[in-house]
C-alpha atoms as one frame of an Amber mdcrd trajectory, in Angstrom:
protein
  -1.709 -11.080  -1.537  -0.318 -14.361   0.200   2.948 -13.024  -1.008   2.811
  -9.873   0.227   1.953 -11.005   3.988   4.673 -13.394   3.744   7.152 -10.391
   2.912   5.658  -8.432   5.665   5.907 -10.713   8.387   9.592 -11.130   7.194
  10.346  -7.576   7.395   8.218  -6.368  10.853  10.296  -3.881  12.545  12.472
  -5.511  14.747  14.447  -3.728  17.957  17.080  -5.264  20.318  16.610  -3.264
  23.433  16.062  -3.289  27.085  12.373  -2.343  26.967  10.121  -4.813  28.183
   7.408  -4.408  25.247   8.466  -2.348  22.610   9.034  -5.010  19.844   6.066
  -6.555  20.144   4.107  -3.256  20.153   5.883  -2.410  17.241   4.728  -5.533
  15.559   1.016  -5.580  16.910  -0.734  -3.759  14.699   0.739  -5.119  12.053
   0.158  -8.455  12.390  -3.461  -8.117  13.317  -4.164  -7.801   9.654  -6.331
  -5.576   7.656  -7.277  -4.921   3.985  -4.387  -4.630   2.556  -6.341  -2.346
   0.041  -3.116   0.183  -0.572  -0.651  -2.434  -1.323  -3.360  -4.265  -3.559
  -3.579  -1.409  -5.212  -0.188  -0.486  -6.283   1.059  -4.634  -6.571  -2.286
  -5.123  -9.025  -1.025  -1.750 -11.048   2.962  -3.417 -11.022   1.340  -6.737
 -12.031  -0.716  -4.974 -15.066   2.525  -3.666 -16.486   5.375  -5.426 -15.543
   4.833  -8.130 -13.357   8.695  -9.388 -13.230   9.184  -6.237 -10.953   6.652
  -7.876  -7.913   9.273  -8.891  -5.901  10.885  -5.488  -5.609   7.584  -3.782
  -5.663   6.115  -5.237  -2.421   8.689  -3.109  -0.789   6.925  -0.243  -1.602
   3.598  -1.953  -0.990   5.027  -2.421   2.560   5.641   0.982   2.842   2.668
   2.312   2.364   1.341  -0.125   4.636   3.465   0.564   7.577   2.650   4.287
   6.618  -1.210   3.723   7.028  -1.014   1.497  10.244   1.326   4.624  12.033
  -1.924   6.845  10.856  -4.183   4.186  12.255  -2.448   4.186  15.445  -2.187
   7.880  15.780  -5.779   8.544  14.828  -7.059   5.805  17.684  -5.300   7.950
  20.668  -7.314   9.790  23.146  -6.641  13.039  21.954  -7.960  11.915  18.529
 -10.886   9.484  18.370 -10.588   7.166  21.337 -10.699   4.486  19.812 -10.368
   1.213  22.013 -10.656  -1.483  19.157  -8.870  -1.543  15.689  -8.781  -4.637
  13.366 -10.802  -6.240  15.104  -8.106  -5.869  18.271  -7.296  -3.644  21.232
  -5.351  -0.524  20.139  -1.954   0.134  21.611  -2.848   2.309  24.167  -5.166
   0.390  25.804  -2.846  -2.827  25.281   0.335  -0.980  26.508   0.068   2.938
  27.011  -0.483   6.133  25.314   2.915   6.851  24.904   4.018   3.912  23.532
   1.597   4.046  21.592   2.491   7.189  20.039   6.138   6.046  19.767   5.279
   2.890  18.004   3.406   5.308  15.529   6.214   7.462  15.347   8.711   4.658
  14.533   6.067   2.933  11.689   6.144   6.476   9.790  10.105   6.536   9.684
  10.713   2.615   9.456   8.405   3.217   5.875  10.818   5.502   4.411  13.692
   2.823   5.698  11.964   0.337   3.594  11.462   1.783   0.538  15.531   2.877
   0.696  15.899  -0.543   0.487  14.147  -1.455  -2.256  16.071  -3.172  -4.960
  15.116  -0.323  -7.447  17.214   2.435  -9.046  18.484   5.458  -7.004  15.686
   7.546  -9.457  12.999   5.098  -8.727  13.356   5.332  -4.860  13.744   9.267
  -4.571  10.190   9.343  -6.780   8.630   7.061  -4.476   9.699   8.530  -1.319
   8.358  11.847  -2.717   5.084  10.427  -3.690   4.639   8.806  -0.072   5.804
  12.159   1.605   3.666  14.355  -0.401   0.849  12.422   0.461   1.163  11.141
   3.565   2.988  13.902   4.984   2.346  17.862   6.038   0.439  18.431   2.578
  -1.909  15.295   2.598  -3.030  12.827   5.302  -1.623  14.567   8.595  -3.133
  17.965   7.018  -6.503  16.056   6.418  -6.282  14.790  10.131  -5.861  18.438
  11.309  -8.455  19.542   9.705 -10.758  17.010  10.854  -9.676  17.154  14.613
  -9.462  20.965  14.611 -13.450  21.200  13.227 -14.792  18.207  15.400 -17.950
  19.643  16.850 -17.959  22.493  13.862 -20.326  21.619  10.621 -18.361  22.093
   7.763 -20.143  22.479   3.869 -19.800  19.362   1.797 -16.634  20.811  -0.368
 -14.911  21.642   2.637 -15.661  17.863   3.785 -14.611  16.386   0.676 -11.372
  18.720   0.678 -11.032  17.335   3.993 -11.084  13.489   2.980  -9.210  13.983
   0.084  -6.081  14.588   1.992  -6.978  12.481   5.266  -7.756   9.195   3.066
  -7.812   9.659  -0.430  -4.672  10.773  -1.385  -2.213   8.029   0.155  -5.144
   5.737  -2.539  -4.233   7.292  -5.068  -0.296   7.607  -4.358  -0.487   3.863
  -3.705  -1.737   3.324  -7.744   0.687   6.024  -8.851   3.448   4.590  -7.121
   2.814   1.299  -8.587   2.797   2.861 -12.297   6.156   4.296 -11.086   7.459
   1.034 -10.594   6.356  -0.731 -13.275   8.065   2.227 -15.613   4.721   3.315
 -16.609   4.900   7.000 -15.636   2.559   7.402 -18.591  -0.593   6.422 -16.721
   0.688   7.697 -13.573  -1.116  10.801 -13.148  -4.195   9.268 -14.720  -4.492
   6.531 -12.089  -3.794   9.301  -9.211  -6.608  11.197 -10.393  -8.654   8.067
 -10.252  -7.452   6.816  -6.874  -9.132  10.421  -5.626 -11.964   9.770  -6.204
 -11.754   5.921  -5.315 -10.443   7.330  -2.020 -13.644   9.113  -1.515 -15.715
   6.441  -1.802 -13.885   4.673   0.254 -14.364   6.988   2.823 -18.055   8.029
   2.128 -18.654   3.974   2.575 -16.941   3.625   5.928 -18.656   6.789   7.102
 -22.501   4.463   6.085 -20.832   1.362   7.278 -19.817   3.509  11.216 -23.363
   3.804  11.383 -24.586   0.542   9.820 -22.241  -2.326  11.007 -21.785  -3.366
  14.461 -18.042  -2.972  15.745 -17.868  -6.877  15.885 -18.637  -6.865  12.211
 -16.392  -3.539  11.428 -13.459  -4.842  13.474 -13.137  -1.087  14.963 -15.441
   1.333  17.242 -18.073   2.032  15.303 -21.137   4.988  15.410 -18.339   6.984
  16.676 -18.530  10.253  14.366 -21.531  12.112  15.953 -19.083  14.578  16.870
 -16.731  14.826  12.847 -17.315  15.930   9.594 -18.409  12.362   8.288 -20.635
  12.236   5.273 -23.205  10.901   7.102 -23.561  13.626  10.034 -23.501  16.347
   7.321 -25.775  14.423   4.716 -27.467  12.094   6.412 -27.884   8.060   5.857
 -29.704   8.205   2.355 -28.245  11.030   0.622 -24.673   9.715   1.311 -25.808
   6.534   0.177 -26.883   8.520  -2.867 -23.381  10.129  -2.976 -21.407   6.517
  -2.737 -23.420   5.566  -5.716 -22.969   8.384  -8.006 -19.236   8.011  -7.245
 -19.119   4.404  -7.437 -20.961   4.402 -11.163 -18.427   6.943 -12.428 -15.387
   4.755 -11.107 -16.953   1.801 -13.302 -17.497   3.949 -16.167 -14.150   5.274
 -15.821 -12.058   1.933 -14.950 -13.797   0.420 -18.264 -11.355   2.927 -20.156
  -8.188   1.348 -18.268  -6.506  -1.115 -21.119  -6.913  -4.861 -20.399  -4.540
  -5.359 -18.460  -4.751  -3.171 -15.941  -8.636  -3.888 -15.716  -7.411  -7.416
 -15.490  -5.626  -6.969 -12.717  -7.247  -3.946 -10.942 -11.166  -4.954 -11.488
 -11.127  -7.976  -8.963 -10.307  -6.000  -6.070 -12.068  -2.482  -6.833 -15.429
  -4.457  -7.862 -15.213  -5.259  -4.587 -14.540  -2.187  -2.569 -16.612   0.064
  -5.089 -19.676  -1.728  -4.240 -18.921  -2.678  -0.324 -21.878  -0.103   0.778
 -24.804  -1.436  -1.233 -25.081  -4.634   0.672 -26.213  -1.805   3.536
């Protein structure tokens, strides 16, 4: 991934203007690193299947990071969760304001779409990609997942409903991020295959940081933590042990499942999910 931050910190959104902090707001979050688990994803899947298209894909890799940081920013303001710390950092409104922050937010979502118009790809390639991100990052996937959680904060919803909720808030830009990788790679065969996997790898991602809210200190988390009395975490609604129970169920059947990928891709794929599909059982 020393590649990909490289490429990033070439292509931060830049602005010549007359306001006194906007560029480096712009650049804040972005810079304060992260996981990088969504552009792992879909450069691991391009690497798999046609690794002499890396360079071009890290565009899109970018863009789905700049995507997810505009979430994280939006999802940190006071009329969301609060949030004072993120990656291990101040959030933008506390740094600057709330309205900056929300602008900088604003300008991440659109500045991804930018990007991947870029992308030394075909015409075909881009329009699929842009679709992909917008489907699930847009109206029908992570903003309606945030909705949904904001709107029944305070109001216990059954476990379906929960997991209908975190499939669109979290799991679905996962599971674009593999899809669009297969995209690039001209591998539309697997495409849909690895979506349906990143699901489900998106809810375990979420059922772990739901145990690790309650069982890491926000030093060690890098963010607020013990912070979702109040949502529809799996936690709140199961409790500790039984979404414990829940990450491992989910977690064996990703294992099972990625031991049907072809060599390659579990070449390049099983360093990095190894390690997120068993992040909660050090807990």
């Amino acid at each position: 991934m020393q590649n990909f931050e490289q490429f990033l910190l070439d292509n931060l959104p830049q602005s010549q203007s007359i306001h006194p902090h906007y560029e480096s707001a712009l650049q804040n979050m972005l810079q304060a690193g992260g996981k990088r688990f969504r552009p792992a994803l879909l450069l691991s899947v391009v690497k798999a299947y046609n690794p002499l298209m890396l360079d071009s894909a890290r565009h899109g890799a970018l863009a789905i990071e700049l995507l997810h940081t505009y979430s994280l920013i939006h999802d940190d303001l006071p009329a969301m969760d609060d949030s004072p710390l993120r990656r291990g950092n101040p959030t933008l409104h506390v740094v600057y304001d709330e309205v900056t922050a929300i602008l900088v937010g604003d300008a991440l979502n659109t500045y991804a779409f930018e990007v991947l118009s870029k992308a030394p790809l075909s015409d075909e390639v881009k329009i699929k990609l842009i679709r992909e991100l917008a489907q699930n990052g847009g109206l029908n996937g992570m903003v309606l997942g945030q909705a949904i959680d904001c709107y029944f904060e305070n109001r216990p919803l059954q476990l379906e409903d929960i997991k209908t909720l975190h499939t669109n808030k979290t799991a679905k830009l996962i599971a674009a991020s593999l899809k669009m990788g297969a995209i690039i790679a001209g591998h539309e065969d697997v495409a849909e295959k690895l979506y349906d996997f990143g699901i489900q790898l998106g809810l375990l991602f979420q059922i772990q940081d739901d145990i690790l809210d309650v069982t890491q200190s926000s030093e060690e988390a890098g963010k607020l933590t013990n912070n979702d009395e109040d949502k529809n975490s799996f936690v709140t609604i199961l409790g500790l042990d039984e979404a414990l129970r829940e990450a491992n169920v989910l977690a064996d059947a990703l294992t099972e499942q990625m031991c049907s990928f072809d060599e390659s891709l579990q070449r390049e794929l099983s360093p990095i999910l190894t390690k997120y599909i068993n992040r909660h059982k050090g807990n």
